[in-house]
C-alpha positions in Angstrom: -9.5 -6.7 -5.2 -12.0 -3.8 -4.5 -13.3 -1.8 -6.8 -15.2 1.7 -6.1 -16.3 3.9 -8.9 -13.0 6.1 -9.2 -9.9 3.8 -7.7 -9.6 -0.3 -7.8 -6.7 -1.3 -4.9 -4.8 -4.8 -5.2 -2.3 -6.1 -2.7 -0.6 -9.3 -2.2 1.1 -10.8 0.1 2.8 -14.2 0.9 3.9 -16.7 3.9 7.1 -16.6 5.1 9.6 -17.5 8.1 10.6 -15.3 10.8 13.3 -12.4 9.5 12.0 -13.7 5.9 11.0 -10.5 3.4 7.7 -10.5 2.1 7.3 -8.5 -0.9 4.5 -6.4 -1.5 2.4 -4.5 -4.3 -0.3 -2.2 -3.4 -1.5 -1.0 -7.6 -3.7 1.7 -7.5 -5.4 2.6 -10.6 -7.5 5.7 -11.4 -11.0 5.0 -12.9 -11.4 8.2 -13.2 -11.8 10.3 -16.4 -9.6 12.9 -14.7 -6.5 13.2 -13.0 -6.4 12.7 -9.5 -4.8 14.7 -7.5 -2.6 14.2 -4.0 -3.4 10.7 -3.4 -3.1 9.3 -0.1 -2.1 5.3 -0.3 -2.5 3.7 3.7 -1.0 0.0 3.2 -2.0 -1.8 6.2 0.8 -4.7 7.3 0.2 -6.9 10.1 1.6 -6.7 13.4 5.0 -7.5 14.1 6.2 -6.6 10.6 8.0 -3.6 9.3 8.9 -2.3 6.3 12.2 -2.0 4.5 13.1 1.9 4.3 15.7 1.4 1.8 12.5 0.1 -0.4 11.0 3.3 0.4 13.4 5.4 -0.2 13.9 3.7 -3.9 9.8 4.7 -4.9 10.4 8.2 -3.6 13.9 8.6 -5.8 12.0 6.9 -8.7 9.3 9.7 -8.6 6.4 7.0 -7.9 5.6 8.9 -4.7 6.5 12.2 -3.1 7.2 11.0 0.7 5.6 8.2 3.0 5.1 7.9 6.5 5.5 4.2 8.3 3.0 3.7 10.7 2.6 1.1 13.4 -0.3 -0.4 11.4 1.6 0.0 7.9 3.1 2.2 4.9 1.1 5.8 3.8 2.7 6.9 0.8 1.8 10.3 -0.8 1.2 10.4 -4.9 1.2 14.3 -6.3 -1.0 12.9 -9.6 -2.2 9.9 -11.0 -3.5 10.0 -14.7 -6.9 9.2 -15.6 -6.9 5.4 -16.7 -3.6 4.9 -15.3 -2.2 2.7 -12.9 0.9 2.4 -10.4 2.5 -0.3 -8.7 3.8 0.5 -5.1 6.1 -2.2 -4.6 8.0 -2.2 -1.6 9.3 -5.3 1.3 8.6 -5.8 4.8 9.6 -8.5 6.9 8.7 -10.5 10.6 9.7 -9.8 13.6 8.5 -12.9 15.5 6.1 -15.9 14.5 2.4 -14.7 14.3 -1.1 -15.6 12.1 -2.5 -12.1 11.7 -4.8 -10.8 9.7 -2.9 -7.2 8.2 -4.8 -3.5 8.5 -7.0 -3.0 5.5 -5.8 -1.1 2.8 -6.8 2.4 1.6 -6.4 4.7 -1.4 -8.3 8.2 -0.8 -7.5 12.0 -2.2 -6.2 14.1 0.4 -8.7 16.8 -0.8 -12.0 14.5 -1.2 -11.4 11.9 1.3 -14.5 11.0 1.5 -14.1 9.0 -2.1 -11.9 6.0 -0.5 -11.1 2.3 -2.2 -10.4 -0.5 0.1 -8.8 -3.5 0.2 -9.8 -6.5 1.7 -6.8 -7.1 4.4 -4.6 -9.9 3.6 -3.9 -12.2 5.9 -0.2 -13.5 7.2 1.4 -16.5 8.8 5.0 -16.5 9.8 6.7 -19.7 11.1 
């Protein structure tokens, strides 16, 4: 866990066998006394995972984000507004491709229009059997 002034980012992550879902939960909270606007939410997932889409899809019907983008270092989802004080859970799977100990891209929570005011998370790290 990471805190910065205006955002705090958790994720968690666990072992797991090969073609085994992990789960994950990137929570961003605002610490702002505002609300912030357009957020940009870069999950990092070790290599030789992926992400469920059909997780995806069910944050972007439940209105949690407006769209994401999967990357070949992780998840960026897209949040229109977060209230000051408040705090969302990004919960989505992703699951391994072949056997590996990695250590997964860091984690980052930044606005689109100021983003030089970034959280971090320290990157989790992953075995798969």
């Amino acid at each position: 866990h990471v805190r910065r002034p205006d955002r705090a980012v958790d994720v968690a992550a666990l072992d797991d066998d090969v073609g085994g879902q992990v789960h994950v939960t990137a929570t961003v909270t605002n610490h702002t006394g505002s609300v912030a606007n357009m957020l940009v939410v870069d999950v990092g997932t070790p290599p030789g995972f992926g992400a469920a889409a059909d997780g995806l899809e069910k944050l972007k019907a439940a209105g949690k984000i407006t769209r994401y983008t999967m990357t070949a270092r992780g998840v960026i989802f897209y949040v229109e507004k977060l209230a000051a004080g408040a705090s969302l859970d990004l919960k989505f799977e992703i699951s391994a491709r072949m056997p590996v100990r990695a250590v997964a891209a860091p984690t980052l929570v930044y606005s689109y229009y100021k983003p030089d005011q970034t959280a971090a998370a320290k990157p989790a790290t992953f075995t798969v059997r």
